[in-house]
N, C-alpha and C positions, 0 to 999 in steps of 0.2 A: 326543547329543541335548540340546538346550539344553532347562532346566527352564520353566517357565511364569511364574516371577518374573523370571528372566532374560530370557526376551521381551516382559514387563510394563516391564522396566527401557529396555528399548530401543525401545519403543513410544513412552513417557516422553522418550526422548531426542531422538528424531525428529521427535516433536507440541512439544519446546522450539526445533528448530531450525528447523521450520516459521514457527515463534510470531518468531523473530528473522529469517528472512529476509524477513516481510509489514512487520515494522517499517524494516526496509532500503527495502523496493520504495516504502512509503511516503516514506518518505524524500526518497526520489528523484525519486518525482512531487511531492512540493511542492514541492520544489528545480526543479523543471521549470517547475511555473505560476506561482511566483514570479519566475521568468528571461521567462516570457513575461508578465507583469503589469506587470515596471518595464523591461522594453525596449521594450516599444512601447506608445504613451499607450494606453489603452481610450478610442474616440471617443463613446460613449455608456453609458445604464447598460441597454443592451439588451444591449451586447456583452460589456459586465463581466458580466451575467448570464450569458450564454451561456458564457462563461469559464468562470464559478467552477461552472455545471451540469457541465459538464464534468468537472473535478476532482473535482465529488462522486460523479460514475459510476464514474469511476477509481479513486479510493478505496473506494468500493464494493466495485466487481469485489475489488479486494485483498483485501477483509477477507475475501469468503465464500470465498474460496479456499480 
């Protein structure tokens, strides 16, 4: 039977690799609207808005995960 610091310790480790793979997934998505930002012009600042709303919901969702 594993002691209660022992499971403290691995809680610990789990909530660190959580903590690095939201920085990953973020990552990724800006690496993504950034790819869709300079390859295709934005024809207005409607759609640059509608863009970058986008990414902020994406971002979003990531963190409260």
């Amino acid at each position: 039977m594993k002691s209660m610091s022992q499971i403290e310790y691995h809680i610990d480790e789990l909530l660190r690799e959580k903590e690095i793979l939201k920085k990953v997934e973020i990552e990724v998505k800006v690496a993504e609207f950034t790819r869709i930002l300079t390859e295709q012009s934005t024809k207005d600042e409607e759609e640059l808005k509608r863009i970058l709303m986008m990414m902020a919901r994406d971002l979003r969702n990531i963190v409260e995960q």
